[in-house]
C-alpha positions in Angstrom: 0.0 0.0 0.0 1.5 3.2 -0.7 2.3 5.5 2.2 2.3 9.6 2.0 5.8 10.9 2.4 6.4 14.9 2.7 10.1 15.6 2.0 11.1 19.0 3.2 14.2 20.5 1.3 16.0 23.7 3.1 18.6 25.6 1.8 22.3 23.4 1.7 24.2 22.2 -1.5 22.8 18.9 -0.3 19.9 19.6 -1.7 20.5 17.4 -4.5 20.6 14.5 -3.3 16.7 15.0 -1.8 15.9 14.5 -6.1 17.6 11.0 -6.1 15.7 10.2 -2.8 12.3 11.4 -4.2 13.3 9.1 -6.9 13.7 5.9 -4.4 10.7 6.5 -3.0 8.4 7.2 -5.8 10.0 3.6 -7.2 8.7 1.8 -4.1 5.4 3.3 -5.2 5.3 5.7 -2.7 3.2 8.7 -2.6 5.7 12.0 -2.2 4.8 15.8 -1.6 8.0 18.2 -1.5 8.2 21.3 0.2 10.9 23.6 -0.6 12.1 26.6 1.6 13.2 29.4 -0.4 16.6 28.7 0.0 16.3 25.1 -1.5 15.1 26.9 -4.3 18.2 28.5 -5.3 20.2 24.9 -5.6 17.8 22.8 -7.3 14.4 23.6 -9.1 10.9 22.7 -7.9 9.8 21.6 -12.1 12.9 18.8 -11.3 10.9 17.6 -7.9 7.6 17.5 -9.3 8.9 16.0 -12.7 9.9 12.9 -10.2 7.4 13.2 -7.9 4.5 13.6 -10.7 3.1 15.7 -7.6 2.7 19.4 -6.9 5.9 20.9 -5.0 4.9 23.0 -2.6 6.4 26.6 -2.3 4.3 29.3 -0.1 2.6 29.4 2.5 0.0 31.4 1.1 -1.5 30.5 -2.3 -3.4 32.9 -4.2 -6.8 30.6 -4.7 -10.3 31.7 -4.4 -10.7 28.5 -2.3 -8.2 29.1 0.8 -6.9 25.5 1.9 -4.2 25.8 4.3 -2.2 22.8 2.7 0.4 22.7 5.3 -2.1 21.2 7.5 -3.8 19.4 5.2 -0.5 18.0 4.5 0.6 17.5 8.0 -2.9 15.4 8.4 -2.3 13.2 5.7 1.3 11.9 5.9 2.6 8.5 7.0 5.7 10.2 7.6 7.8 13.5 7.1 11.3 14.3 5.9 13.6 16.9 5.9 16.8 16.2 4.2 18.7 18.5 3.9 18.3 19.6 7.3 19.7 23.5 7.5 20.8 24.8 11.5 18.5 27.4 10.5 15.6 25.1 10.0 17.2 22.7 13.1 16.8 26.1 15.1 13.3 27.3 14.0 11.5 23.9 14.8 13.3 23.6 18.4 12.6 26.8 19.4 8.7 26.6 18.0 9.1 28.8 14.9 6.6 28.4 11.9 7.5 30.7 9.5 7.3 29.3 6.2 5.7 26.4 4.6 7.9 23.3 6.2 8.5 24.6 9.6 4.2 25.0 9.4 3.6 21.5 7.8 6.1 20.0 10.6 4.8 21.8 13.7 1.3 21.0 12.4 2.7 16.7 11.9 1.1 14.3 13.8 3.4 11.5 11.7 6.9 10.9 12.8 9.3 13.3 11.5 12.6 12.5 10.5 15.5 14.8 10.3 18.9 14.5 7.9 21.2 17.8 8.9 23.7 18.6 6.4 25.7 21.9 6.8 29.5 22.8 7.4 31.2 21.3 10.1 31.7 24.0 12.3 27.9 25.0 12.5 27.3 21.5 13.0 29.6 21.3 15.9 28.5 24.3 17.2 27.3 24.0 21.0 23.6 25.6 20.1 23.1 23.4 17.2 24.0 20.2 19.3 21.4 21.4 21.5 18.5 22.2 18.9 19.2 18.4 17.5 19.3 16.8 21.3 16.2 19.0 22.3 14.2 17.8 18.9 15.8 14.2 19.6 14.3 14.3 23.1 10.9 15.3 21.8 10.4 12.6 19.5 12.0 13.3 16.0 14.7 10.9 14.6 17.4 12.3 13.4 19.7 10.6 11.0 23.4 12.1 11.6 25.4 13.3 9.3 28.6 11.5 7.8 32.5 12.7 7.8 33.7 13.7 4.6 34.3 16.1 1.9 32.4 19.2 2.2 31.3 22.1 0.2 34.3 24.2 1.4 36.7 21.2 0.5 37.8 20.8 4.2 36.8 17.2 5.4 34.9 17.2 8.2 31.1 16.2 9.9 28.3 17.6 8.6 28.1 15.6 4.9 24.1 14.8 4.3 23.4 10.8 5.3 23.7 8.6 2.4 21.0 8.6 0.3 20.8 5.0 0.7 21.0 5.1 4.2 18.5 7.8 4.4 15.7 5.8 2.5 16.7 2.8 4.7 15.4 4.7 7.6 12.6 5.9 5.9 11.6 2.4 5.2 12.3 1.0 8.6 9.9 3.8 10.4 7.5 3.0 7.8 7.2 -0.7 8.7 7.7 0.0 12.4 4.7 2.5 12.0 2.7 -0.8 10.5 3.0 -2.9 13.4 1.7 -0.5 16.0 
């Protein structure tokens, strides 16, 4: 049976690598709605996500309709599960301190699903004592994070902070799928 995925993309070169996991996902005939912050926009287009996705990418907050639906809770109400990958600090930050500001940090404050999280960003913000606290504070309350991996970054230094496999992110995905079917 397929399952409703969101998959929140922030701002961080990573933000490739959410296309080739959009593209896992849909393969296991998974439903998948994207939401991009504005920032994701500027590395990778929403036409490529909903060309994968065959699905509406969600932008705004506010849609200019004459019917008003606020689809972040719509959306929040109908997923099996939500994603960010990548996970900006600045995203980390907004959802541990209760900030709603934009589509994804609405559709994730509103989620009654399990929310995962994939940071990705440069080592030192990753390291950095406030964003160690954002991720145990959000661990704490119930999101699963998936850590990021040691290697090359965008800066060429090696260091931690690299976005999660792909593979290992969808792995995840699909184990709290199934572990959501057995409750």
């Amino acid at each position: 049976m397929p399952k409703n995925i969101v998959l929140g993309v922030t701002g961080s070169i990573a933000a490739y690598k959410a296309v080739e996991i959009v593209s896992c996902l849909i393969k296991q005939g998974n439903r998948v709605t994207v939401i991009m912050t504005s920032c994701a926009q500027r590395f990778v287009t929403q036409v490529t996500f909903q060309t994968i996705s065959k699905n509406k990418v969600i932008t705004d907050l506010f849609v200019d309709s004459e019917n008003y639906d606020p689809e972040h809770v719509a959306l929040a109400e109908r997923a099996d599960l939500i994603v960010v990958a990548p996970a900006t600090a600045n995203f980390i930050g907004k959802i541990a301190s209760g900030i709603a500001d934009d589509a994804l940090t609405c559709t994730v404050m509103a989620a009654r699903s399990p929310v995962i999280i994939a940071p990705a960003m440069n080592d030192s913000m990753y390291l950095n004592p406030i964003v160690q606290d954002n991720i145990k504070r959000l661990s704490k309350l119930g999101y699963k994070i998936i850590e990021p991996e040691k290697g090359r970054l965008c800066t060429g230094r090696v260091g931690i902070g690299r976005l999660a496999s792909v593979e290992k992110i969808v792995d995840v995905i699909n184990k709290e799928l199934k572990r959501k079917r057995t409750k």
